[in-house]
C-alpha positions in Angstrom: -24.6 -4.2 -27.2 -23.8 -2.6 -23.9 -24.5 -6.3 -22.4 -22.2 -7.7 -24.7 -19.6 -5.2 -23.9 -20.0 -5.9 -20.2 -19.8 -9.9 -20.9 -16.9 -9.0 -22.5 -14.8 -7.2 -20.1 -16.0 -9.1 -17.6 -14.3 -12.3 -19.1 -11.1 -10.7 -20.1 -10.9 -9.7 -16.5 -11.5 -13.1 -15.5 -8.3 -14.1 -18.0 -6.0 -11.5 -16.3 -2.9 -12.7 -14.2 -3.3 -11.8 -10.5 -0.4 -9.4 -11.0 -2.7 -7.8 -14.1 -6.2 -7.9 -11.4 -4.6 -6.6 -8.8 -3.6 -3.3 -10.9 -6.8 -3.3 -12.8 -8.9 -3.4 -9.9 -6.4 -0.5 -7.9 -7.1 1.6 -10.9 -10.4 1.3 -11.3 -11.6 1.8 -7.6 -9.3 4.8 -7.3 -11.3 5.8 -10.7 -14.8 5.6 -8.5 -12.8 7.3 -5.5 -11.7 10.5 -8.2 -15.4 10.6 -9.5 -17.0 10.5 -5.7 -14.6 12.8 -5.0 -15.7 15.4 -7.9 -19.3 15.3 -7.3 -19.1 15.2 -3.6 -17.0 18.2 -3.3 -15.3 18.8 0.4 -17.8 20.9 2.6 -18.3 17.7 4.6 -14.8 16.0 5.1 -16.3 13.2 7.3 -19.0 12.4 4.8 -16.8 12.1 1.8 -14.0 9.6 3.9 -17.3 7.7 4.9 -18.5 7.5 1.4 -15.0 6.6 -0.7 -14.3 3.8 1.9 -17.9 2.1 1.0 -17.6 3.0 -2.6 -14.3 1.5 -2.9 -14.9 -1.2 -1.1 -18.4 -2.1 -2.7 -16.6 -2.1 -5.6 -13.7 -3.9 -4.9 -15.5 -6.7 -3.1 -18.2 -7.3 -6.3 -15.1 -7.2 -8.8 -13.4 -10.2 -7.1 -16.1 -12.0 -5.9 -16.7 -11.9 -9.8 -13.5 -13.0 -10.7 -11.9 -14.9 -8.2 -14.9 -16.5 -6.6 -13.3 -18.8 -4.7 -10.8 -16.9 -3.1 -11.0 -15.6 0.5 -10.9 -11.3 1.2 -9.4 -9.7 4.1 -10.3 -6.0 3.7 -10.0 -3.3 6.3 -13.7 -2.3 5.3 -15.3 -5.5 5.6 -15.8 -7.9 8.8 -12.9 -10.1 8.9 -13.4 -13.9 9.3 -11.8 -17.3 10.2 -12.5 -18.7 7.1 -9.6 -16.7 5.4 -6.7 -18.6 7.5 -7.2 -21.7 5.6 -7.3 -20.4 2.4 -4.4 -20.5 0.1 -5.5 -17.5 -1.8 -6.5 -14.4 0.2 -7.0 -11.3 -1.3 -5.2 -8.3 1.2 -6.9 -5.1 0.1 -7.6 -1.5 1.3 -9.9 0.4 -0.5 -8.5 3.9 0.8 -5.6 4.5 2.4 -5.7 7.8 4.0 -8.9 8.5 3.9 -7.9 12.0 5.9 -6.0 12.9 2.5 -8.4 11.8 0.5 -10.8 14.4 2.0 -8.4 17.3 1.9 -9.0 19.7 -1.6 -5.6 19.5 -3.6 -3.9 16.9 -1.6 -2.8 13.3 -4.2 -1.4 11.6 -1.2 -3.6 8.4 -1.3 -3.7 5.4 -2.4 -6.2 2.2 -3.3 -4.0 -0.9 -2.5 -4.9 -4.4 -4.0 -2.9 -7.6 -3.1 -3.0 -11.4 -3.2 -1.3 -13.2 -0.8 -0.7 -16.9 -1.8 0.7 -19.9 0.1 3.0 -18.6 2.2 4.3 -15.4 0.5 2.9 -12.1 -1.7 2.0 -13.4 -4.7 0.5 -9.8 -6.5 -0.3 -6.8 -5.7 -0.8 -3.3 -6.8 -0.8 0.5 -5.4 -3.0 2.8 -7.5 -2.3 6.5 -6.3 -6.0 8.3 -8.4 -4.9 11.7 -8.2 -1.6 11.5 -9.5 -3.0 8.8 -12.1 -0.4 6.6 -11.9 -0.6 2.9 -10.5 2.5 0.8 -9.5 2.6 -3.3 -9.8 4.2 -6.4 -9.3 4.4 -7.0 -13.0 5.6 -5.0 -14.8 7.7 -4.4 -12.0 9.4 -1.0 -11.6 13.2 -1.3 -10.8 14.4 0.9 -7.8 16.6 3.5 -8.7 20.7 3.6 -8.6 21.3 7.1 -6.6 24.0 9.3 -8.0 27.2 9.0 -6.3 26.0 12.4 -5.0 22.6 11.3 -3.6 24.7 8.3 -1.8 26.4 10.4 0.5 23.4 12.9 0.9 21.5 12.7 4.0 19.3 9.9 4.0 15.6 10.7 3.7 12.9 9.0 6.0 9.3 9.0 5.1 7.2 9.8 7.8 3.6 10.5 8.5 2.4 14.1 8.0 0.5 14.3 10.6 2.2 12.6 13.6 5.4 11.8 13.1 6.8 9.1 15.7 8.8 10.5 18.0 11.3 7.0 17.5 11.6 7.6 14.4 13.1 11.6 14.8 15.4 9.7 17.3 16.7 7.5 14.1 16.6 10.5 12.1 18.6 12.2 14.6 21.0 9.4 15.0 21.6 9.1 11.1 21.4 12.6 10.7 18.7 11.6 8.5 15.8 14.0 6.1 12.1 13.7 7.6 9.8 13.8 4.9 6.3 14.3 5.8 3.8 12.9 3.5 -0.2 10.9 3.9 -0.3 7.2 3.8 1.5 4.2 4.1 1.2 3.2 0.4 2.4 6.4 -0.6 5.2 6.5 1.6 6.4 2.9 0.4 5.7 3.9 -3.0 8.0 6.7 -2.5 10.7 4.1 -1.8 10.3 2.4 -5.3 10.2 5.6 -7.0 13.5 6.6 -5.3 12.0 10.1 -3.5 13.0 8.8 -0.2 15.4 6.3 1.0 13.3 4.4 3.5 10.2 4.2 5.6 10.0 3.0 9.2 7.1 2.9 10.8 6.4 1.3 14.2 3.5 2.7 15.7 0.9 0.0 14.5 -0.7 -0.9 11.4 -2.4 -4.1 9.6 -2.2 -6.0 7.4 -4.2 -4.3 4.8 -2.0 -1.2 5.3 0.9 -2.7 3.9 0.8 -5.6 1.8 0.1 -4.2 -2.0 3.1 -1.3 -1.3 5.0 -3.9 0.4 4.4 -6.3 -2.7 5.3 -3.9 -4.9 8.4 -2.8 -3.1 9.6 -6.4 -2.9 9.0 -6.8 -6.9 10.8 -3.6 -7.7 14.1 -4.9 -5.2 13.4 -3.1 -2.3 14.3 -4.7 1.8 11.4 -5.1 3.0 11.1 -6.8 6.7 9.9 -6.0 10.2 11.8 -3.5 12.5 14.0 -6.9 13.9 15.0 -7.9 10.4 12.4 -11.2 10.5 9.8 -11.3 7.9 6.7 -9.6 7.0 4.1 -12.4 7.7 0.5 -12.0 6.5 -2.8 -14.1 6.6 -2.3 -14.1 10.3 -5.0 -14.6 12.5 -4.2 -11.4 13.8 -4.2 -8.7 11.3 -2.8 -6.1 13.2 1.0 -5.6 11.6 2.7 -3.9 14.4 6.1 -2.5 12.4 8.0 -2.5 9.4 10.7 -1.3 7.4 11.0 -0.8 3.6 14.4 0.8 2.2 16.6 0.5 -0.6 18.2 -2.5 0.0 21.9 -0.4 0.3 20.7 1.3 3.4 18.7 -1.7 5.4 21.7 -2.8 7.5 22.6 0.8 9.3 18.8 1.2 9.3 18.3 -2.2 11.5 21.2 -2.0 13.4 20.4 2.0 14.4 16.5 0.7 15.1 17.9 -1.9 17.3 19.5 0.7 19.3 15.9 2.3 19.8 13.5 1.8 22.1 10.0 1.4 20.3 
């Protein structure tokens, strides 16, 4: 029976949209991340980020080459290769983002992140944050929030990193007379965009690509601006998968954001 069970699941998996894949997947590695987590415990913060980034990844990589076989992967925890750039479909994931979180007792500031880029644009993706058990897709998309005529003329707020916050973006913050809001990583922070607890993200200290395309994805699918620090695009599949900048906002903000980044030297 259990056999059956797995043949089962196995092909309704295979029947899913991309859009339904990407959160099952999200969900179900930040599951193995939670249960790691548990029965590791936290004495050994290296150990436990070194574990949940081959856990996640393990299992990630063995779900889609299950279910989308022929489909290429470019994952932060696997080596990269050339065969990805002329593939159509390319699976964008990072099994943990913010792996320092992630080994830090009582903090929910990570995130799995599982997206398909397809022909040209993002087709799918999802951002499954474990501890707070909630993941967020491209379908059902969430819709961005209206603010309150008395959060419009509040100060905006900018997500930044926690840890080391760039020092050009307290200059925009200064310039705006913008919030900082510290919080872990980059799919959180964009996720705090969709769920309308911040007004934007900027980041331009250097990322990939795998950093940002399921929260960027998502962002887009909910009505979000999403672009890089210039206004132009957000580009992925490149043969190059370091992502240098970006900015992700609602879209009522994005022009005094880019003109005020403009100003900046980065």
């Amino acid at each position: 029976m259990t056999n059956d069970r797995t043949a089962d699941d196995a092909g309704t998996r295979a029947a899913m949209t991309d859009d339904e894949l990407c959160a099952d997947l999200a969900r179900r590695a930040g599951h193995v991340l939670l249960e790691l987590r548990e029965r590791t415990g936290f004495s050994d913060p290296a150990a436990l980020r070194t574990a949940g980034d081959r856990a996640s990844q393990e299992f990630l990589a063995a779900e889609l080459a299950a279910h989308r076989p022929d489909d290429a992967v470019l994952s932060e925890e696997a080596a990269d290769t050339a065969d990805r750039l002329g593939a159509s479909r390319v699976w964008i994931v990072d099994p943990l983002d913010g792996t320092r979180e992630y080994a830090e007792e009582g903090r929910d500031d990570w995130a799995v992140h599982v997206a398909l880029w397809q022909d040209g644009r993002l087709a799918a993706g999802a951002v499954a944050l474990p501890a707070r058990d909630r993941t967020l897709a491209t379908r059902p998309a969430l819709a961005l929030p209206v603010p309150s005529d008395t959060a419009a003329a509040a100060p905006l707020r900018i997500a930044v990193s926690r840890t080391r916050p760039p020092a050009s973006v307290a200059k925009l913050a200064a310039a705006l007379g913008a919030e900082m809001v510290p919080m872990g990583s980059a799919g959180v922070k964009i996720s705090a965009v969709v769920l309308g607890t911040v007004d934007a993200y900027v980041h331009g200290g250097g990322q990939y690509e795998w950093d940002s395309a399921a929260p960027v994805a998502v962002a887009l699918a909910a009505g979000a601006h999403a672009s890089r620090l210039d206004g132009s695009p957000l580009v992925y599949n490149r043969r190059d998968p370091r992502l240098p900048d970006l900015l992700v906002c609602r879209p009522g903000v994005a022009d005094t954001l880019l003109r005020e980044i403009a100003l900046l030297d980065w």
